[in-house]
N, C-alpha and C positions, 0 to 999 in steps of 0.2 A: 944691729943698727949701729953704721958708724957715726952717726949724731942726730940731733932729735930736732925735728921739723921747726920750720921759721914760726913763727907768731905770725898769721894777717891781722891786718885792720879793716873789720869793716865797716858797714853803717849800710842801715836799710832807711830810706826816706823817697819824698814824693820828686820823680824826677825834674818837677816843674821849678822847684825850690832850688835847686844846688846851682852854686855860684862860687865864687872862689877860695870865699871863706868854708865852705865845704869840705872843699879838695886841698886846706893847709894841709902840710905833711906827708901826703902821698908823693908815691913815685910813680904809677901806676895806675889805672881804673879800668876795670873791666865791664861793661855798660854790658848789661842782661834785662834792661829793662823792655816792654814791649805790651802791647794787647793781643789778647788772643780771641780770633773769631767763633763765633757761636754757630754754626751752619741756619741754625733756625732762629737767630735774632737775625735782628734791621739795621747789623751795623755792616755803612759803605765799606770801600776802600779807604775813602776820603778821612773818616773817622778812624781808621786802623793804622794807616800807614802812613798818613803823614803828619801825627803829632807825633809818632815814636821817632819818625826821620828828622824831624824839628829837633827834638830834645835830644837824639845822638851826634848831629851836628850841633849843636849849640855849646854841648859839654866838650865835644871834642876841641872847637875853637879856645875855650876855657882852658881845657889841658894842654894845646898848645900854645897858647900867651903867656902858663904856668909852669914849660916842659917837665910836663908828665905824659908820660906814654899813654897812652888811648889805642884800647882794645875792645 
């Protein structure tokens, strides 16, 4: 080993919540958040896929008023 891996920082929290006081000190975020469908539950599309697309635009607007990169 020619040197010994970086330190991340992370934080697991509800993505509803994160605002910019959040994201102090990052350089980065990498958004993994999402629902996953149940074939035999009742959830639409509507319910799956557009509060995840809400909140990954929202934070991305956030990281970039803050430039941080958004992934």
């Amino acid at each position: 080993v020619l040197s010994r891996p970086h330190k991340i920082k992370t934080f697991d929290c509800d993505v509803r919540l994160i605002g910019e006081k959040e994201l102090e000190g990052y350089t980065e975020v990498v958004f993994l958040a999402g629902i996953s469908n149940d074939p035999f539950g009742d959830l639409t599309s509507e319910k799956i896929y557009d509060p995840t697309r809400d909140y990954a635009l929202r934070i991305a607007s956030i990281c970039k008023k803050m430039g941080i990169k958004f992934i």
